[in-house]
C-alpha positions in Angstrom: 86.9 92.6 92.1 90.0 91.0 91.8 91.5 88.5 95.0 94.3 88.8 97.0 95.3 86.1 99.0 97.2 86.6 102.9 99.5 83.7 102.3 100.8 85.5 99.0 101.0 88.8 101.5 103.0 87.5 104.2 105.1 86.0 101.8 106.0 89.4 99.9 106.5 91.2 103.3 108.3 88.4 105.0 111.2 89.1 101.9 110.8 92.7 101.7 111.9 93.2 105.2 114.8 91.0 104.2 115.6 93.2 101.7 115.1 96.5 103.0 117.4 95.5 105.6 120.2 94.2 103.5 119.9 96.7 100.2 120.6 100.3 100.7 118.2 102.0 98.1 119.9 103.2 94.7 118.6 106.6 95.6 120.6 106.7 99.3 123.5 105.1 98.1 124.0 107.2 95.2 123.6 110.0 96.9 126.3 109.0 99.8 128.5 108.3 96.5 128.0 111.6 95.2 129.0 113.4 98.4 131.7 111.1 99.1 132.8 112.4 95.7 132.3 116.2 96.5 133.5 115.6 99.9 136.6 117.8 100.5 137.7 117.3 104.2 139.4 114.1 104.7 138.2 112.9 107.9 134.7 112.9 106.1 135.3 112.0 102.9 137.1 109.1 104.7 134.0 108.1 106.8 131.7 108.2 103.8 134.1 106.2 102.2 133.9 103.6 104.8 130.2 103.8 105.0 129.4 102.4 101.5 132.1 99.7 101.8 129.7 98.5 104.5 126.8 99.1 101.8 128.7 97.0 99.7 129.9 94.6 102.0 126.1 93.9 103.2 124.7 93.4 99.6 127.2 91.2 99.3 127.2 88.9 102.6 123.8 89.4 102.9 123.4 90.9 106.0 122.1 93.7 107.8 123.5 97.2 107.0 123.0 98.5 110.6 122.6 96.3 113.8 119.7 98.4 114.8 117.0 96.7 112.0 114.4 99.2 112.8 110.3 99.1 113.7 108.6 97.8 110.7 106.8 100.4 109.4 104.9 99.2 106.7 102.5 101.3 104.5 99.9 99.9 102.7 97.5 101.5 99.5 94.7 99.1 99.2 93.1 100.1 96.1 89.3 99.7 96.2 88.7 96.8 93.9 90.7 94.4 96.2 89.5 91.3 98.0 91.8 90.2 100.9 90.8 86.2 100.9 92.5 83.6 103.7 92.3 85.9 106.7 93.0 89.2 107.9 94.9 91.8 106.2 96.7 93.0 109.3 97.5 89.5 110.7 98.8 88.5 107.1 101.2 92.0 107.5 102.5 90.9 111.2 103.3 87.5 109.7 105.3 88.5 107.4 107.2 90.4 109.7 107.7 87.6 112.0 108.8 85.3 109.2 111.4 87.7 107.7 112.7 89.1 110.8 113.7 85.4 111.9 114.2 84.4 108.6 116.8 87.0 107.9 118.5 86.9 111.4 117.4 90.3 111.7 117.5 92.2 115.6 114.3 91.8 117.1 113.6 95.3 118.7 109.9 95.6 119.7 108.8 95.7 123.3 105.3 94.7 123.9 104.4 97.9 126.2 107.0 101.1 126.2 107.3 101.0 130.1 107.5 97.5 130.9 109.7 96.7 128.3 109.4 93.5 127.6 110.7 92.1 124.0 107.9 90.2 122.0 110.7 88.4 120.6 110.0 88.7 116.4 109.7 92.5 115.8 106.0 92.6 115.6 103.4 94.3 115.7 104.6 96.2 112.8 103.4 99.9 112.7 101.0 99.8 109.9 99.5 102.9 107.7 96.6 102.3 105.0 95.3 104.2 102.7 92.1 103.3 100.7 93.3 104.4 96.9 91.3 103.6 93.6 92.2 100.2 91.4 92.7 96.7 91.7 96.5 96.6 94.0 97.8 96.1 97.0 100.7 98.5 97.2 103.4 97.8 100.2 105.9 99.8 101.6 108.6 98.8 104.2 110.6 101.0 105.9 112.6 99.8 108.9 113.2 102.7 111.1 115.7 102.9 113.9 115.5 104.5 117.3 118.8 106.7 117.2 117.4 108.9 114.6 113.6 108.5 115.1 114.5 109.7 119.0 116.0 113.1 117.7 112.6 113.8 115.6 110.7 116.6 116.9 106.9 118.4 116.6 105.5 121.3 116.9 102.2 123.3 116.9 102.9 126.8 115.7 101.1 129.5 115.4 100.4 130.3 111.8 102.0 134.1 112.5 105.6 131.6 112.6 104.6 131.4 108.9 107.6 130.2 106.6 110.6 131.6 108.0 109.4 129.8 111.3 109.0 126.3 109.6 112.5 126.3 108.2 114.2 127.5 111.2 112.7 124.8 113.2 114.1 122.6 111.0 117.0 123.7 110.9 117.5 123.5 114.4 116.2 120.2 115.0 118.7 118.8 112.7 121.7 121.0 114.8 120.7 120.0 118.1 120.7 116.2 116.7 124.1 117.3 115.9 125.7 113.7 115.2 122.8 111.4 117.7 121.0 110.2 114.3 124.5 109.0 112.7 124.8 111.0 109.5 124.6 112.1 106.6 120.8 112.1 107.6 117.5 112.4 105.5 115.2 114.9 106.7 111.4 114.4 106.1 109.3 117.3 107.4 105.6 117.9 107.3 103.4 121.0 107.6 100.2 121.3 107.8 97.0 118.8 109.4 97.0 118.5 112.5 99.1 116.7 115.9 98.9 113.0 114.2 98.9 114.3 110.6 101.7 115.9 110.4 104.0 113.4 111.9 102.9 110.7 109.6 103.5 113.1 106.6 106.9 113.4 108.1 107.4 109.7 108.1 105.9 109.2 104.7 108.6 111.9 103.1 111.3 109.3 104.5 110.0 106.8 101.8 109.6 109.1 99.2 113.1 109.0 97.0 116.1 111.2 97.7 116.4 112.3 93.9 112.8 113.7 93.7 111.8 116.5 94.8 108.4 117.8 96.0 106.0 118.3 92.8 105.0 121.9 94.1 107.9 123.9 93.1 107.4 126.3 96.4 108.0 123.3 98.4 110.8 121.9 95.9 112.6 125.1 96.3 112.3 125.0 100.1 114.1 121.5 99.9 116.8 122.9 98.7 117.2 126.1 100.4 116.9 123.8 103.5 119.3 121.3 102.1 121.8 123.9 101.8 121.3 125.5 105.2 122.2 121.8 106.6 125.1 120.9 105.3 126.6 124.3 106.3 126.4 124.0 109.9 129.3 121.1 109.6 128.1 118.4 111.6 129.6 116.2 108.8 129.2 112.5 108.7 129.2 110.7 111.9 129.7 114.6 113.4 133.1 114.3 112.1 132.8 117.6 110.4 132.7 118.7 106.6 130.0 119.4 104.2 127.5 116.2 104.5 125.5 116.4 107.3 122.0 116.1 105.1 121.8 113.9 102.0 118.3 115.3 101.3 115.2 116.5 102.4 111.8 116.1 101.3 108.5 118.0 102.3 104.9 116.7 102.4 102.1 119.3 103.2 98.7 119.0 103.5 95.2 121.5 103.9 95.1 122.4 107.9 93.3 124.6 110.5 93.2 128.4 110.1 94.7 128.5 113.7 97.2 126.3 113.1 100.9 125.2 111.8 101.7 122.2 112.7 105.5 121.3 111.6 107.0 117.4 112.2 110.7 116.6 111.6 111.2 113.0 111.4 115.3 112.4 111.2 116.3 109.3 109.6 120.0 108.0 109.1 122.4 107.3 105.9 120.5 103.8 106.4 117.3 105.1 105.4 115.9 101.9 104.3 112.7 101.9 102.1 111.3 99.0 99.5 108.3 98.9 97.2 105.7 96.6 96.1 102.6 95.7 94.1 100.3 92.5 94.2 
């Protein structure tokens, strides 16, 4: 049974939310790079242009990429030999948030109850996702996710009769009445299948997954790209200035569900889609 200690926890989150704050992952910013290259229409190309001086100019200063420094969502794979010793796992997790969100000067966003609205003043509790997985690690992801694209994220319980032509078209339309709300070029993580909670959180979880890989089931890797494609025609461009890059990717998760059902979640994130990764 091997020992993980919460002080050496709160530690690794308190600088991972530093860094997924400040670092644009390679994936994202290549990506941006690539269409900034392919990019024909000037008032695009110009505004993707603009956007990875400010990924370079964060890396650099050390400071935020966006104002808006996201929810902490933070996904954990506790692997089954682990001991958590010093306290509790949870508590450890909002620590660390606490500590790197003030550490790192980063905007405090959380609001203790969603109609009262008051802040809690440190960005905790953090939204946290485990999953019991076999071996001796602590995995941790952090992803910071802001409001202006998480509010243009949509769900829906189809009938399985939609069947696939209804799953893409949903998509599709979720990203064109978003039009330029969720500042793009977006990443689009959808999932199908499980049921009302399931599918959002496989939605969320294709936001961490990278922009250069694609879904190991080649039906679903293909659909990726059909609905990549379908995207970047409609010309939203980045910042809705028009052009080919509205999408920089998207990535499917699926999972077994009801006979009855087809439950579809898009969860829209923007060209800051922040996401960092690590092991104790």
């Amino acid at each position: 049974m091997k020992e993980i200690t919460t002080a050496s926890i709160i530690e690794k989150v308190r600088g991972m939310c530093i860094e997924a704050n400040n670092l644009l992952p390679q994936d994202v910013s290549g990506r941006i790079r690539a269409c900034f290259e392919e990019e024909t229409w000037a008032p695009a190309k110009d505004t993707l242009g603009k956007l990875l001086e400010n990924v370079d100019a964060a890396r650099e200063k050390g400071v935020p990429i966006c104002q808006d420094t996201g929810l902490a969502c933070v996904f954990l794979e506790l692997g089954q030999e682990v001991h958590i010793v010093g306290g509790n796992l949870y508590e450890a997790v909002h620590e660390g948030v606490r500590q790197g969100y003030k550490e790192g000067y980063l905007r405090k966003s959380v609001v203790a109850d969603p109609l009262r609205r008051k802040n809690t003043g440190d960005n905790t509790p953090a939204l946290i996702t485990t999953d019991i997985v076999p071996g001796d690690k602590l995995t941790i992801t952090v992803g910071p996710k802001g409001a202006g694209s998480e509010n243009m994220s949509r769900l829906a319980m189809f009938p399985p009769a939609k069947g696939e032509k209804g799953v893409k078209d949903f998509v599709v339309e979720t990203v064109q009445l978003a039009g330029p709300n969720p500042c793009p070029p977006i990443v689009v993580g959808v999932g199908i299948g499980g049921n009302f909670d399931k599918v959002a959180l496989l939605a969320k979880k294709a936001l961490m997954r990278s922009t250069e890989a694609r879904n190991s089931d080649e039906y679903y890797a293909a659909m990726e790209i059909e609905l990549l494609e379908r995207i970047n025609k409609l010309g939203i461009g980045p910042q809705g200035f028009g052009g080919r890059t509205t999408a920089l990717a998207v990535n499917i998760e699926a999972c077994p569900t009801h006979i009855a059902c087809l439950p579809v979640a898009v969860n829209i994130n923007c060209h800051v889609t922040r996401h960092v990764k690590a092991a104790l």
